[in-house]
VMD Tcl script that builds the backbone (N, CA, C; Angstrom):
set m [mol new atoms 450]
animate dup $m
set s [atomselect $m all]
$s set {name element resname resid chain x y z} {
  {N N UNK 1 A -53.479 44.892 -121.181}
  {CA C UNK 1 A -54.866 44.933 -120.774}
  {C C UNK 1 A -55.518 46.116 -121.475}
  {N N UNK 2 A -56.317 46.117 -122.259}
  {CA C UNK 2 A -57.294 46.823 -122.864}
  {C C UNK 2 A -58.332 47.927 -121.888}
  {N N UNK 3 A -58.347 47.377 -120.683}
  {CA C UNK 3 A -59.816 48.068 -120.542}
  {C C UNK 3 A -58.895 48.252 -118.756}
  {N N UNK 4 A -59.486 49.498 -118.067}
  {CA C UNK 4 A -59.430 49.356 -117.089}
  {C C UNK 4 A -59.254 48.882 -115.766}
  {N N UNK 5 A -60.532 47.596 -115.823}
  {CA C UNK 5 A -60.787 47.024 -114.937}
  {C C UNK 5 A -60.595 45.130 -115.534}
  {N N UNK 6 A -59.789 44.602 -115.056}
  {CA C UNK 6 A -60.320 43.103 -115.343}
  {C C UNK 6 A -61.329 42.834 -114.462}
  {N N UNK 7 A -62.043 41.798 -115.193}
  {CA C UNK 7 A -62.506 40.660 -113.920}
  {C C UNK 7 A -62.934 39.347 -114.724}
  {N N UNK 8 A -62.654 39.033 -113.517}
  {CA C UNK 8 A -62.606 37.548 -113.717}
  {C C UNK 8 A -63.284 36.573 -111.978}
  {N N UNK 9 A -63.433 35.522 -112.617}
  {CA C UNK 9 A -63.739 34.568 -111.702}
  {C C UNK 9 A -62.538 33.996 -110.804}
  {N N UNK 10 A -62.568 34.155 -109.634}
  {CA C UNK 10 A -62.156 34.070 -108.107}
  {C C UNK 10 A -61.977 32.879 -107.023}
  {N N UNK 11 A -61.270 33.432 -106.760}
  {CA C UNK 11 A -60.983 32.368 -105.200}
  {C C UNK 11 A -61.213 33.299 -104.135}
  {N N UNK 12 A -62.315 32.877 -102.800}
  {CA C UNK 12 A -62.364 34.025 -101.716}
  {C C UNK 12 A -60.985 34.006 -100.985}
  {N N UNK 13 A -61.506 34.240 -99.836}
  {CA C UNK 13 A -60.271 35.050 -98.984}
  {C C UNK 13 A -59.801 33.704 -98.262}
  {N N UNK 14 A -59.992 32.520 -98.269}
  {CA C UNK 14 A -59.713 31.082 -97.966}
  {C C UNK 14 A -58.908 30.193 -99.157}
  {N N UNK 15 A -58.740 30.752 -99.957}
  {CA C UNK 15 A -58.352 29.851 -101.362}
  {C C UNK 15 A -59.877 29.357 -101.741}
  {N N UNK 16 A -60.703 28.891 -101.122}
  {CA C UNK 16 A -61.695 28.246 -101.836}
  {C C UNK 16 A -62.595 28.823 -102.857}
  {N N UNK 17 A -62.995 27.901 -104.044}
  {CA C UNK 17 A -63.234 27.993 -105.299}
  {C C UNK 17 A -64.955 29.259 -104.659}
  {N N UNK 18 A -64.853 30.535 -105.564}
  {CA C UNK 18 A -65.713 31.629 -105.135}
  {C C UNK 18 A -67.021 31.165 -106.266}
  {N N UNK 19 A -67.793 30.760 -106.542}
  {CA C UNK 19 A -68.628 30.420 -107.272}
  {C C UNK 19 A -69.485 31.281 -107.582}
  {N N UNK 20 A -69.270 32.500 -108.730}
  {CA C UNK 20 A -70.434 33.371 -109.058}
  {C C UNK 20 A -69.952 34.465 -108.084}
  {N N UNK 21 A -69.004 34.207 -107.545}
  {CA C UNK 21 A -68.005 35.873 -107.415}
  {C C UNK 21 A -66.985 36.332 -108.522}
  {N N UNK 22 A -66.796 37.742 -108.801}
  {CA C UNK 22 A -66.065 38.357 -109.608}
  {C C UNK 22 A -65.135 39.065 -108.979}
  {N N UNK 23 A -64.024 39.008 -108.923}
  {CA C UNK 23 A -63.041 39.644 -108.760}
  {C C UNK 23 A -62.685 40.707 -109.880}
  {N N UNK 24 A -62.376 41.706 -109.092}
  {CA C UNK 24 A -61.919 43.055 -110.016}
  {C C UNK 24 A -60.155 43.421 -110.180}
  {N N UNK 25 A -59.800 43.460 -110.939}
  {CA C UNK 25 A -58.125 43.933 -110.917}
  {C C UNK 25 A -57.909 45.524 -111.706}
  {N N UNK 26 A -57.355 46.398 -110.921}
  {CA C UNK 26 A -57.653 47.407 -110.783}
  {C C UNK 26 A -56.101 48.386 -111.557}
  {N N UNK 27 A -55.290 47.097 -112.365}
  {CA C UNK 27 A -54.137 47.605 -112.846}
  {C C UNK 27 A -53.713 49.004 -113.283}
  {N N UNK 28 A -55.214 49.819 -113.930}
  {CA C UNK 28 A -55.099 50.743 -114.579}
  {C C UNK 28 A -54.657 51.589 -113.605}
  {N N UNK 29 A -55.763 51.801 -112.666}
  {CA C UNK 29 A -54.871 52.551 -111.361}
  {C C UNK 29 A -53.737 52.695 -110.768}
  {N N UNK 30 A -52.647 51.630 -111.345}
  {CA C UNK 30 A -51.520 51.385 -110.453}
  {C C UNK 30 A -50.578 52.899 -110.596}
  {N N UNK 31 A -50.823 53.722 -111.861}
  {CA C UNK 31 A -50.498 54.749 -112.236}
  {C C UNK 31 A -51.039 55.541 -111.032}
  {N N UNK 32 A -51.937 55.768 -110.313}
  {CA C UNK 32 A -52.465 56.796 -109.025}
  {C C UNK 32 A -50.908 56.156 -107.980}
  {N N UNK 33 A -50.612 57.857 -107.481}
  {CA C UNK 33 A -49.810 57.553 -106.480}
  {C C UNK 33 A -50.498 57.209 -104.918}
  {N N UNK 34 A -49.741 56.410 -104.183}
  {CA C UNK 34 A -50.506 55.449 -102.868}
  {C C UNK 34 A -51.228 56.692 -102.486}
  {N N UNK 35 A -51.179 57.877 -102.427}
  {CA C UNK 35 A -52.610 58.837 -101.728}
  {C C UNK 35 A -53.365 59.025 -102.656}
  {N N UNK 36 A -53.275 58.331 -103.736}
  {CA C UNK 36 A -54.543 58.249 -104.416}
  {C C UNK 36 A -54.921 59.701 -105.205}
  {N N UNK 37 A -53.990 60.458 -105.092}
  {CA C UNK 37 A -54.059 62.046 -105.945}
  {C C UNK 37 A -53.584 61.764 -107.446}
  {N N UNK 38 A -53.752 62.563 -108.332}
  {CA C UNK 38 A -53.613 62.163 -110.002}
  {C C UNK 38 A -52.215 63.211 -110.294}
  {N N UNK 39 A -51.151 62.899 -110.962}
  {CA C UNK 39 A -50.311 63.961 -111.289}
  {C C UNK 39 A -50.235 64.249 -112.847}
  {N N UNK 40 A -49.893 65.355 -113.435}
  {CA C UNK 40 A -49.904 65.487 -114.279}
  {C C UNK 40 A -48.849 64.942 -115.378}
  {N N UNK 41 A -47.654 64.845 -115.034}
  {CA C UNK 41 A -46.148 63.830 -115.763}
  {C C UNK 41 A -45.833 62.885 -114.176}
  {N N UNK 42 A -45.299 62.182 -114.995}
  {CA C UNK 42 A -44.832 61.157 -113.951}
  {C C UNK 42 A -43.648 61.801 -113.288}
  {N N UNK 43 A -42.817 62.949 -113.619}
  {CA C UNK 43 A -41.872 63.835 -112.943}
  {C C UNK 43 A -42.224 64.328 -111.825}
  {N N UNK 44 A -43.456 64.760 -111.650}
  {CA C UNK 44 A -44.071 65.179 -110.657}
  {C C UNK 44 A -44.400 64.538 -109.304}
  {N N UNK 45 A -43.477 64.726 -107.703}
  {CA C UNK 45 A -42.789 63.892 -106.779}
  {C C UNK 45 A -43.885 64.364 -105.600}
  {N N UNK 46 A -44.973 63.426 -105.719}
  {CA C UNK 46 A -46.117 63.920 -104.446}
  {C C UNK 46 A -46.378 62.471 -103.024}
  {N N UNK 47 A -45.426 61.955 -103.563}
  {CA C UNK 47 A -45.095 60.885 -102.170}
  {C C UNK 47 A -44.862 61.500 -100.848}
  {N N UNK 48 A -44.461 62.327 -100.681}
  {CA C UNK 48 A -43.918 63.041 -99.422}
  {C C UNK 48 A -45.052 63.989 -99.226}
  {N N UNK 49 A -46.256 64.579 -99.663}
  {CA C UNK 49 A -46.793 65.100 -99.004}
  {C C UNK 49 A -47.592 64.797 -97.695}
  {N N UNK 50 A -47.534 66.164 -97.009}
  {CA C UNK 50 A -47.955 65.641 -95.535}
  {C C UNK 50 A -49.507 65.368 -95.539}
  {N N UNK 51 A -49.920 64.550 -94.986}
  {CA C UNK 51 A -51.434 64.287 -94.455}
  {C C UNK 51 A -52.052 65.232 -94.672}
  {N N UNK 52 A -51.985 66.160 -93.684}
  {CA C UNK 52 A -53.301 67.594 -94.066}
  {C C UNK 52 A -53.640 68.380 -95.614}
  {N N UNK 53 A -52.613 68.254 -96.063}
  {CA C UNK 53 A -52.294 68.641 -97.477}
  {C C UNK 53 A -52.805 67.573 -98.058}
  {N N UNK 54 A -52.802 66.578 -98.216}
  {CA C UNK 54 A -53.674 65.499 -98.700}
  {C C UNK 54 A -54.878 65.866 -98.791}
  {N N UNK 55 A -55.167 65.692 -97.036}
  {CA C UNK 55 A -56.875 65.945 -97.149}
  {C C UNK 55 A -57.534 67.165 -97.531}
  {N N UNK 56 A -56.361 67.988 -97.699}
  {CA C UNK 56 A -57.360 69.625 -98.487}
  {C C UNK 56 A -57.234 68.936 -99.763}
  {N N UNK 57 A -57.031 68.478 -100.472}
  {CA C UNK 57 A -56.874 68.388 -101.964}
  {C C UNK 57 A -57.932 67.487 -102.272}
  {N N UNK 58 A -57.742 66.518 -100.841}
  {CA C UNK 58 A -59.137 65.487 -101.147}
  {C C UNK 58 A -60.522 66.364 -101.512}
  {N N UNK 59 A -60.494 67.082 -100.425}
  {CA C UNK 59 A -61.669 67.684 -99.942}
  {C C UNK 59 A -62.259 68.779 -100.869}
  {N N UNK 60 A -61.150 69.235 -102.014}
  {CA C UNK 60 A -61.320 70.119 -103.112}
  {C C UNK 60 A -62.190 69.548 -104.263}
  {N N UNK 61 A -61.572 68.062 -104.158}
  {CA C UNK 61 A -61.422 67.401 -105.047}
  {C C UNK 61 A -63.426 66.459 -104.940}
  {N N UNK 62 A -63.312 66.517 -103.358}
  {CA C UNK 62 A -65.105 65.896 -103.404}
  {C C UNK 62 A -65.913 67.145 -103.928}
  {N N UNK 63 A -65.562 68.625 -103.139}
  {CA C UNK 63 A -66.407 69.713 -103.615}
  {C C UNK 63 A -66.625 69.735 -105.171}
  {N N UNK 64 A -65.793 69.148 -105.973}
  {CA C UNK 64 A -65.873 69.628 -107.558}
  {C C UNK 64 A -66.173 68.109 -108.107}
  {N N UNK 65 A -66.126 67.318 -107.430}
  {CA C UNK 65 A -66.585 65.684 -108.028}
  {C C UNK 65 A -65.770 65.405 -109.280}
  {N N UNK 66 A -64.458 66.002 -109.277}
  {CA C UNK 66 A -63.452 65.892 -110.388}
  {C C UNK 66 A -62.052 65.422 -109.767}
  {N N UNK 67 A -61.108 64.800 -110.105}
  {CA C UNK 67 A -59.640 64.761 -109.765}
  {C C UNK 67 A -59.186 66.133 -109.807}
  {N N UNK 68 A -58.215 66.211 -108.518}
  {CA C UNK 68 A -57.190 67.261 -108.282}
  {C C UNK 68 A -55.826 66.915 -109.605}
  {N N UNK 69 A -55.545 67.452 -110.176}
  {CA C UNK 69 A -54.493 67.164 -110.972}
  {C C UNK 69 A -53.120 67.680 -110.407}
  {N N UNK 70 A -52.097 67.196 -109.639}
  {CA C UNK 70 A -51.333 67.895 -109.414}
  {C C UNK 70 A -49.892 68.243 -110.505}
  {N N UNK 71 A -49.509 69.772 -110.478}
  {CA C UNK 71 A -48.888 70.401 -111.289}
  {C C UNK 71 A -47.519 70.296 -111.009}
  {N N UNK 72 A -47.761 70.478 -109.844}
  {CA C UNK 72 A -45.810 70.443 -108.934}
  {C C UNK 72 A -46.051 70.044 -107.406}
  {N N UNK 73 A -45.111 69.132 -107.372}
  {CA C UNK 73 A -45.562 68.988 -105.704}
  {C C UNK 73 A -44.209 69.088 -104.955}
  {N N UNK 74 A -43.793 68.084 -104.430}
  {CA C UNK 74 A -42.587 68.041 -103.664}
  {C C UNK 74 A -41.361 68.557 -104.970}
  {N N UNK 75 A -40.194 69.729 -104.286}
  {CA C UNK 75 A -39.255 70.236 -104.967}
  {C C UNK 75 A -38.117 69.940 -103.722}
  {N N UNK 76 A -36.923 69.625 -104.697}
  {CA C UNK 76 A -35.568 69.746 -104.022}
  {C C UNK 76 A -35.383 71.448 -104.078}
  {N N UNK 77 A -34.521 71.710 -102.643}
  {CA C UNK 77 A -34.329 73.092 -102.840}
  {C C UNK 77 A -33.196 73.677 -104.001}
  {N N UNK 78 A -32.802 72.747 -104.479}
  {CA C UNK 78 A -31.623 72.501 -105.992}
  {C C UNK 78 A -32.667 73.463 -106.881}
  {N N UNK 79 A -34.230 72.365 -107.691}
  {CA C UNK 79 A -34.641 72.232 -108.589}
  {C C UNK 79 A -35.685 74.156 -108.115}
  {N N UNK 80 A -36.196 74.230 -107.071}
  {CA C UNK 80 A -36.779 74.939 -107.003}
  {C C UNK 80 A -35.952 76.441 -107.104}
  {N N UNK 81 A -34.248 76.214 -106.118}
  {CA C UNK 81 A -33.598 77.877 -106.910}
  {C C UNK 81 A -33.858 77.560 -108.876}
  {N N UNK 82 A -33.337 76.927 -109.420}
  {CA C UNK 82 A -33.252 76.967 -110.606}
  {C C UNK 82 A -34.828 77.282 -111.664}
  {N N UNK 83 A -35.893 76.947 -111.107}
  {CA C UNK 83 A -36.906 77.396 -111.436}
  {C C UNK 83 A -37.880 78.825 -111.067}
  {N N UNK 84 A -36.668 79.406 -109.792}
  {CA C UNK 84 A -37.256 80.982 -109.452}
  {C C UNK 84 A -38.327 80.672 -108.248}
  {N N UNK 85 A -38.475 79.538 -107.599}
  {CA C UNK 85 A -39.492 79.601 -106.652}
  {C C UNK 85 A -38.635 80.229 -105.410}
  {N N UNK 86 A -40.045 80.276 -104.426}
  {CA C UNK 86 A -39.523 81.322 -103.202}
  {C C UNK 86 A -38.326 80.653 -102.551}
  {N N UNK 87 A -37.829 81.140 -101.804}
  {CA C UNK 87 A -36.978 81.247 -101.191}
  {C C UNK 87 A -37.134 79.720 -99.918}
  {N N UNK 88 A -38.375 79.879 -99.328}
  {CA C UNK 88 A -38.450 79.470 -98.147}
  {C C UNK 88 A -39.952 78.471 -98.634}
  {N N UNK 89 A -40.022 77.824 -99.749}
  {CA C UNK 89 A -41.067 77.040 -100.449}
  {C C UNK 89 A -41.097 76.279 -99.852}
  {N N UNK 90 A -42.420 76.347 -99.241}
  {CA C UNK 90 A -43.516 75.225 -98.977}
  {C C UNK 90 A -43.686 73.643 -99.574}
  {N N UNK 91 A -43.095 73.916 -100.951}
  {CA C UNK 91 A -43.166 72.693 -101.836}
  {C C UNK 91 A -41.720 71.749 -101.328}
  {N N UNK 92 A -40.509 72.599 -100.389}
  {CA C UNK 92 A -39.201 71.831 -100.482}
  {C C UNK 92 A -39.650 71.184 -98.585}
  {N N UNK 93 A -40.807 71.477 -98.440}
  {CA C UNK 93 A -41.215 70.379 -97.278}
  {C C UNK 93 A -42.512 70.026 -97.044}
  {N N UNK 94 A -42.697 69.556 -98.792}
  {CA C UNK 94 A -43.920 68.548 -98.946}
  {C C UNK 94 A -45.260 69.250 -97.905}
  {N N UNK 95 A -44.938 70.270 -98.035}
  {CA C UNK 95 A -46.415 70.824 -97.584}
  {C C UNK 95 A -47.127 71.961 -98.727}
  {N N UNK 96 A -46.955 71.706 -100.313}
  {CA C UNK 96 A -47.590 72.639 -101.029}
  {C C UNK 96 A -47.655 71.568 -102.118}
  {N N UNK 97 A -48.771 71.937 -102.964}
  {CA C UNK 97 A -48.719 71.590 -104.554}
  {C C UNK 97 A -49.554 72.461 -105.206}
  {N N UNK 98 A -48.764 72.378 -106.568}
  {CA C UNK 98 A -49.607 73.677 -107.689}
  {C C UNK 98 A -50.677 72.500 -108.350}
  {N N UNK 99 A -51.971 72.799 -108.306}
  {CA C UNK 99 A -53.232 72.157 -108.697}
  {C C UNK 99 A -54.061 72.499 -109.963}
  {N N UNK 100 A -54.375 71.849 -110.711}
  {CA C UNK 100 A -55.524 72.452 -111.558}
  {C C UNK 100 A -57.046 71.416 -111.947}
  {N N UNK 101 A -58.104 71.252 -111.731}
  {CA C UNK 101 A -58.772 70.795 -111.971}
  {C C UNK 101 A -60.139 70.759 -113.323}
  {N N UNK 102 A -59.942 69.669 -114.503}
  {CA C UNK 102 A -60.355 69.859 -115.379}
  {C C UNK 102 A -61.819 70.419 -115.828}
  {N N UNK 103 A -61.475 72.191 -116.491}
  {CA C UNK 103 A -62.888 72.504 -116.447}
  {C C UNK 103 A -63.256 73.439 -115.500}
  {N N UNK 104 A -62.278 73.922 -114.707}
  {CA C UNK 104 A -62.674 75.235 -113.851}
  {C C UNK 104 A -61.442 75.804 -113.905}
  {N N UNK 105 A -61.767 76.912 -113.824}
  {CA C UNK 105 A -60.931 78.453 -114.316}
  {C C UNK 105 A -59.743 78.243 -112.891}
  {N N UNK 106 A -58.619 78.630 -113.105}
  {CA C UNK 106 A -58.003 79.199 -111.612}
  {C C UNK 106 A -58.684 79.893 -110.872}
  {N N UNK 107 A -59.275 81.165 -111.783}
  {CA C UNK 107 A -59.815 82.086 -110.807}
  {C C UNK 107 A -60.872 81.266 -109.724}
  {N N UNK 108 A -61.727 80.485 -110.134}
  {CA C UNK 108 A -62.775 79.882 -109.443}
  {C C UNK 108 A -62.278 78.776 -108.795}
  {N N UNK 109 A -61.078 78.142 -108.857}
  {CA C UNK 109 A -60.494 76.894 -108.149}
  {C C UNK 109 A -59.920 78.044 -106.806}
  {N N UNK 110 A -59.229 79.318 -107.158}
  {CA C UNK 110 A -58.466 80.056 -105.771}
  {C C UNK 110 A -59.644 80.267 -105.121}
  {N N UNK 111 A -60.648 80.962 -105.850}
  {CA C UNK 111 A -61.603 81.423 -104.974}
  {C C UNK 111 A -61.915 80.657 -103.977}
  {N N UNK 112 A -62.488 79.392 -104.329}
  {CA C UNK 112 A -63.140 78.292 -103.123}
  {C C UNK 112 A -62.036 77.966 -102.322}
  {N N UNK 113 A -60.803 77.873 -102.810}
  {CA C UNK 113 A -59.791 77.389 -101.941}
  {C C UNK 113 A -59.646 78.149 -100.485}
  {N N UNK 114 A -59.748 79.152 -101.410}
  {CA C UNK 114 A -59.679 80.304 -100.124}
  {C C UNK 114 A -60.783 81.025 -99.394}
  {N N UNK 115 A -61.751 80.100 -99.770}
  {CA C UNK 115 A -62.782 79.557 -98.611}
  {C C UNK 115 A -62.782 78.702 -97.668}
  {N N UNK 116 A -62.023 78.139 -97.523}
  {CA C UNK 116 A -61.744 77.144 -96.756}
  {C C UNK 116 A -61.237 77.088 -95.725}
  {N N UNK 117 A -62.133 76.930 -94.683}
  {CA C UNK 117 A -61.531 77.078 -92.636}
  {C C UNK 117 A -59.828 76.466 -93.010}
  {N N UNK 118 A -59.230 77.014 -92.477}
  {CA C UNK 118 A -57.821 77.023 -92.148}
  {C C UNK 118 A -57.026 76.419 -93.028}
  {N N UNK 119 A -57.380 77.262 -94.067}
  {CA C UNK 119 A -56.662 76.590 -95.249}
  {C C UNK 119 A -55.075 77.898 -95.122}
  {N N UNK 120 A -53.756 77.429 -95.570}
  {CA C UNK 120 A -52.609 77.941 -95.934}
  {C C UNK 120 A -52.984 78.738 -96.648}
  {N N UNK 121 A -51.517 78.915 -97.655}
  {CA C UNK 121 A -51.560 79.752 -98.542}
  {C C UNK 121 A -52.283 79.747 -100.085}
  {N N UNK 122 A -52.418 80.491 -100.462}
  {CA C UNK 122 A -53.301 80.545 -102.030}
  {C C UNK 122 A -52.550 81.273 -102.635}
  {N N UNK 123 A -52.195 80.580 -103.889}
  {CA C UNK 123 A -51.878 81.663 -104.998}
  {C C UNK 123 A -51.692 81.496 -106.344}
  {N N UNK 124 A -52.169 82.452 -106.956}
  {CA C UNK 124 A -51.883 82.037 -108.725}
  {C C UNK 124 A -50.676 83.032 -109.156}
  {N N UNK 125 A -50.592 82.116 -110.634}
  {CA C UNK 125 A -49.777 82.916 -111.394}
  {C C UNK 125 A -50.084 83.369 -113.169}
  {N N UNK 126 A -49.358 83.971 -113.133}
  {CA C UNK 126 A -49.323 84.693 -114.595}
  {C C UNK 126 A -49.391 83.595 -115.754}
  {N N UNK 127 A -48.127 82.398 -115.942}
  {CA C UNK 127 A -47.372 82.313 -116.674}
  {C C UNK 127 A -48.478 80.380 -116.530}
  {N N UNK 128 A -49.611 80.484 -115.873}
  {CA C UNK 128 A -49.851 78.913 -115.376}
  {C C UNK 128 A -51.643 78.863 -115.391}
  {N N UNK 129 A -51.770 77.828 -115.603}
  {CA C UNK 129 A -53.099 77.607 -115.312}
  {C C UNK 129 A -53.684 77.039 -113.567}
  {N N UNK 130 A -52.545 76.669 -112.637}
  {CA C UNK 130 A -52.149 75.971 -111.660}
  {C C UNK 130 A -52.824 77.128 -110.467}
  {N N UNK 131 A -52.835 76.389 -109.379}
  {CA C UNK 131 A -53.153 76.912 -108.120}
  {C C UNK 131 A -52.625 76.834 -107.080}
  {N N UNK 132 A -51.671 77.760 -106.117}
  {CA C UNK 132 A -50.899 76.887 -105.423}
  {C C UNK 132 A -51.665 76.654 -104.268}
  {N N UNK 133 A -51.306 75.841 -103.149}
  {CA C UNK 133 A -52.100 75.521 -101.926}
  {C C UNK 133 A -51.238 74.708 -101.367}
  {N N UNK 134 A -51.047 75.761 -100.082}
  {CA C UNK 134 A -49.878 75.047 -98.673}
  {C C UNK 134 A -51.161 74.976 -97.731}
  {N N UNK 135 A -49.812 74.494 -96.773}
  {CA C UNK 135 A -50.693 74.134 -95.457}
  {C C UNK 135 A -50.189 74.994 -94.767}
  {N N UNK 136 A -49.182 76.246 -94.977}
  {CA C UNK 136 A -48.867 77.215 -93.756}
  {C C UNK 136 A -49.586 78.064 -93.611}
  {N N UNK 137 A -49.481 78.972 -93.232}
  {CA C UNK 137 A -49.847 80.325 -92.428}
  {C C UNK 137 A -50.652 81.047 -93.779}
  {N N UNK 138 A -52.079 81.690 -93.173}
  {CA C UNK 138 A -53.052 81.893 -94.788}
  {C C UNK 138 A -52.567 83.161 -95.113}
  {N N UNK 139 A -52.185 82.851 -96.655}
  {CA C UNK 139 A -51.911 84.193 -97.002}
  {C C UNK 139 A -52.038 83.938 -98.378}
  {N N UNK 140 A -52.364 84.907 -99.049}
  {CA C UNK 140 A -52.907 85.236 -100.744}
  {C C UNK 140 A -51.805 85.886 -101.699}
  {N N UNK 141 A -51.745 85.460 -102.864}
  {CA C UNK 141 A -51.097 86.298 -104.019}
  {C C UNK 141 A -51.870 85.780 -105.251}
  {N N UNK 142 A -51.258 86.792 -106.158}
  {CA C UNK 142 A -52.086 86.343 -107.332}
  {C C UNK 142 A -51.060 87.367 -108.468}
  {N N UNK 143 A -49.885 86.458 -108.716}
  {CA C UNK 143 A -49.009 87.257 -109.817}
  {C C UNK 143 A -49.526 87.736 -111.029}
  {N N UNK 144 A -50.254 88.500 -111.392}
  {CA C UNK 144 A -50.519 89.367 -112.890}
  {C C UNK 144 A -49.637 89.155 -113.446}
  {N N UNK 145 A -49.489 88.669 -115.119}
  {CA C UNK 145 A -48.805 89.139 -116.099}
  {C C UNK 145 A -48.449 91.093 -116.223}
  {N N UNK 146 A -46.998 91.341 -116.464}
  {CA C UNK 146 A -47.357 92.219 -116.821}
  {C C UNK 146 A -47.307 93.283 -118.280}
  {N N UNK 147 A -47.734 94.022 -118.392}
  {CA C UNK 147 A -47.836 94.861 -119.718}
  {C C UNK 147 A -46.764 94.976 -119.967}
  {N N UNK 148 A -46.553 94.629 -121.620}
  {CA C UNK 148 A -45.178 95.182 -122.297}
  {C C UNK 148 A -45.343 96.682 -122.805}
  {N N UNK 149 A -44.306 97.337 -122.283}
  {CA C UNK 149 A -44.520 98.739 -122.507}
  {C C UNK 149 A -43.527 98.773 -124.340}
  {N N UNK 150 A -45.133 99.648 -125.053}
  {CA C UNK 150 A -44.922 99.400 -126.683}
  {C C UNK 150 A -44.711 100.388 -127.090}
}
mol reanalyze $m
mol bondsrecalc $m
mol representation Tube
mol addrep $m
């Protein structure tokens, strides 16, 4: 399929012949995972996130009238020692994902985030363009790169 969206001519919700209705087939989408959030590689495991975490991302995602892109979502606690994440990550019970949305800075994606009535945790990093955002207990970081001493 070439284009997005098919359509074509229809049968309603009876079998009977729809005359001058169009039906839409929406294949391209089948790539969106069932909550309907965008990931960045198909590696990236955001089936298991919980509801509320959903709807902050939704809700990021109406404020900026852009897709949430997610960066990292659900981690085995395997994959996450081997990559240096915390200890007690948010991401190894589907209540965090690292975010970036096309066209706004981290700095300005944490900021608003962390505007947000009872929003979790916030935090950036050095080494990422990403944003993280849990649903636990609110608390801030923001890892600096640091200076190589020359």
């Amino acid at each position: 399929m070439s284009s997005l969206f098919e359509i074509k001519a229809g049968n309603d919700e009876d079998g009977e012949d729809a005359q001058g209705v169009e039906v839409a087939s929406a294949a391209g989408l089948a790539r969106l995972a069932p909550n309907g959030l965008h990931v960045q590689t198909e590696k990236v495991d955001i089936a298991c996130l919980k509801p509320q975490l959903v709807r902050t991302l939704k809700s990021i995602e109406r404020h900026y009238g852009k897709p949430v892109v997610v960066t990292s979502g659900f981690r085995s606690p395997r994959h996450n020692r081997k990559i240096g994440g915390a200890r007690n990550s948010r991401h190894t019970s589907c209540e965090a994902a690292d975010i970036q949305i096309s066209g706004v800075s981290k700095w300005d994606l944490a900021a608003y985030v962390r505007s947000l009535p009872g929003r979790g945790g916030v935090g950036t990093y050095c080494h990422t363009r990403s944003v993280h955002v849990d649903i636990g207990t609110k608390r801030d970081w923001n890892w600096r790169c640091r200076r190589r001493k020359g």
